[in-house]
N, C-alpha and C positions, 0 to 999 in steps of 0.2 A: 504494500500500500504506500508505505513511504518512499519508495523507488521510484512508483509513478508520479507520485506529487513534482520530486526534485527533478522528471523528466518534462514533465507539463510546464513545471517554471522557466526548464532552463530554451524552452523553446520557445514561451512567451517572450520569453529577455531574447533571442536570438531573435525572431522576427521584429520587437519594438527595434533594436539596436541597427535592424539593416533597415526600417521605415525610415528612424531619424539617419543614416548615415543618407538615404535615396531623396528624403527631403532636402537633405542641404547641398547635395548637388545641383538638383533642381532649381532650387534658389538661387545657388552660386550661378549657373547657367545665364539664367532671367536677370540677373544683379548683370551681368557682363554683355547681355540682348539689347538691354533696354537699362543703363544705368541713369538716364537722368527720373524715369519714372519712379525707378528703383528709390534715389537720393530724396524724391518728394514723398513717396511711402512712407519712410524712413524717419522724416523731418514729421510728420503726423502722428506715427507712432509715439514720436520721444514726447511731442507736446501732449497726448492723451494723459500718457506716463506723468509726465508732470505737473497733470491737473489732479491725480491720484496720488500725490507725493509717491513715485515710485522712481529710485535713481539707477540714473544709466551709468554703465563703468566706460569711461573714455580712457582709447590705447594710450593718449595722453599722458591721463592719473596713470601711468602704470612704471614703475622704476624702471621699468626697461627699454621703456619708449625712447630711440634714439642711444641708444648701446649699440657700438658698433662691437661684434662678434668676427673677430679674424681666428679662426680656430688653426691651432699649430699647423704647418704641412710634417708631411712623414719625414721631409731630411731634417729639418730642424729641431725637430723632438729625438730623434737619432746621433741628432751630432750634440747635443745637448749633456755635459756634466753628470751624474750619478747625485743626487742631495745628499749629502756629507752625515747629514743626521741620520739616513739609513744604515751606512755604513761604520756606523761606530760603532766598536766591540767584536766586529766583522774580522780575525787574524786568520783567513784564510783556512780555515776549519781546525785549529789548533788549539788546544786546550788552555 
């Protein structure tokens, strides 16, 4: 009995999870068709929101907004020093 439950659930969560993934493509799509109806949608929604005191998160507010991310390349992290604080007490496997 309880094997069918957690198979029932776990298919429920698997079809919600591919709706919302098939929604926001869709959207994504339309947002990139048609972006200035998109931008006026958007601009209607936030004002409803805000007659409701319901607050929007702006990528803005977000610490990361404008963090530029240069991530190592492979030679430079390879050609890169050992941290010193690893290696201490390290005498080469000797007692």
């Amino acid at each position: 009995m309880e094997n069918k439950r957690v198979e029932s659930a776990s298919r429920l969560a698997v079809g919600q999870r591919n709706y919302r993934r098939a929604r926001d493509r869709a959207l994504a799509r339309l947002a990139q068709a048609y972006p200035d109806q998109y931008k006026e949608l958007m601009e209607e929604e936030k004002e409803r929101d805000a007659l409701e005191n319901k607050k929007w998160n702006h990528l803005s507010d977000s610490p990361f907004y404008g963090v530029d991310y240069d991530p190592p390349s492979k030679a430079s992290a390879s050609t890169t020093a050992p941290r010193q604080d690893h290696q201490q007490g390290n005498d080469g496997g000797e007692a």
